[in-house]
C-alpha positions in Angstrom: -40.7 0.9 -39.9 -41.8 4.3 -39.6 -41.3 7.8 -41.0 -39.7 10.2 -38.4 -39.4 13.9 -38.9 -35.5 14.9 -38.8 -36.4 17.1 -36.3 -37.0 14.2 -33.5 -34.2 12.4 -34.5 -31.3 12.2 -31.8 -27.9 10.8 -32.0 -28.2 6.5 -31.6 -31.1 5.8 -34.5 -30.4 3.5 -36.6 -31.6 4.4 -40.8 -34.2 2.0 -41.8 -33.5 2.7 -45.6 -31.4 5.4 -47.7 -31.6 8.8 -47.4 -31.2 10.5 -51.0 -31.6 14.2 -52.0 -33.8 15.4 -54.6 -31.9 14.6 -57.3 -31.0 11.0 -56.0 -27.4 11.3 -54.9 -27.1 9.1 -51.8 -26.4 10.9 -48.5 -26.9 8.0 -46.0 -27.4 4.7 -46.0 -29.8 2.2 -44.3 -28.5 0.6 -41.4 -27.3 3.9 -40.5 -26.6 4.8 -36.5 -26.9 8.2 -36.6 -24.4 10.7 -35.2 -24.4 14.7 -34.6 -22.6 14.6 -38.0 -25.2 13.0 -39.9 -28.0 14.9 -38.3 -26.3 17.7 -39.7 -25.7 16.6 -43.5 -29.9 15.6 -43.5 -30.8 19.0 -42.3 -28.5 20.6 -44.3 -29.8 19.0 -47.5 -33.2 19.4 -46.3 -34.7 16.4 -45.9 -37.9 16.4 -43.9 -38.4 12.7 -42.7 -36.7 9.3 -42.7 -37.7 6.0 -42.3 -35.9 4.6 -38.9 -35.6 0.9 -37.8 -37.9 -0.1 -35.5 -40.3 2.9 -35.6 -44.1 2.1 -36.1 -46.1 4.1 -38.8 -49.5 5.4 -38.0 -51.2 6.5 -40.9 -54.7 6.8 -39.5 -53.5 9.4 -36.9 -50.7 12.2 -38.3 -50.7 13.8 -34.6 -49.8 10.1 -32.9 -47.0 9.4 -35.8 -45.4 13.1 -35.1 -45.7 13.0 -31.4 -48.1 15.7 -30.9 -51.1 15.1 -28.6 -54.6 14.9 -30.7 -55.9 17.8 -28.5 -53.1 20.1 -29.6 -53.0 18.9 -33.0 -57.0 19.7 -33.7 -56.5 23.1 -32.3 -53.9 24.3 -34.1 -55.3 22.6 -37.3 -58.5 24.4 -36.7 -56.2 27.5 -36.3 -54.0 26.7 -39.7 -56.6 25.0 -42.2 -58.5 28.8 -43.3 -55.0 30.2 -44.0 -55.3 27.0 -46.7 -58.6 27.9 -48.2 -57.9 28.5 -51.8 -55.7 25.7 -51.8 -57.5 22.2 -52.7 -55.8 20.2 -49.8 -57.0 16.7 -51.2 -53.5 17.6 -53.4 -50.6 15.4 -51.8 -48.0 18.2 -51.7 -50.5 20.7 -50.6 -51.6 17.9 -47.5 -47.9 17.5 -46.8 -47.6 21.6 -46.4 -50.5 22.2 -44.4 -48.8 19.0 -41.8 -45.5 20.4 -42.0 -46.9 23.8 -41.0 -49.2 22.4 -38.0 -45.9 20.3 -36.6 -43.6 23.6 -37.1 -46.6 25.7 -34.4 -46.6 22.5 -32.6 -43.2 22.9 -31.7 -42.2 26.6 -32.0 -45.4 28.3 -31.5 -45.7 31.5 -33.7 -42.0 32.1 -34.3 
């Protein structure tokens, strides 16, 4: 089981565990088969990633698990990573920024 960014996730996936907000409140659970509907209520809520059966975790390789090419990924980490340089990025929450924000140019260029 693997974590997938919400924005991948079409209708047909099946939730490999709950999906709880920030405060805890349940707003899907495992087992899941997501619909247009439930797409909706993650992104609404603002959840990032979930964890969907049958998907395989890469932690060794960010750009394989997100389904950007290594190529593309490097570059545009090259690109990102001095806009981050009075940030310590060995900080979790500042990693998981500095991914977010390569996946986001991945996917929608400069926009």
């Amino acid at each position: 089981m693997g974590k997938i960014p919400t924005d991948n996730l079409i209708p047909g996936m099946v939730l490999a565990s709950d999906v709880r907000d920030r405060s805890g409140r349940l707003l899907l659970r495992g087992g899941t088969e997501l619909n247009d509907r439930n797409l909706y209520i993650l992104r609404t809520w603002g959840i990032i990633e979930v964890e969907l059966a049958g998907a395989e975790e890469n932690h060794e390789s960010p750009e394989f698990a997100n389904g950007i090419a290594p190529e593309l990924w490097s570059a545009i980490e090259g690109e990102i990573t001095p806009r981050f340089c009075h940030a310590d990025l060995t900080h979790p929450a500042m990693k998981e920024l500095l991914r977010m924000r390569i996946m986001k140019k991945a996917r929608y260029g400069n926009r």
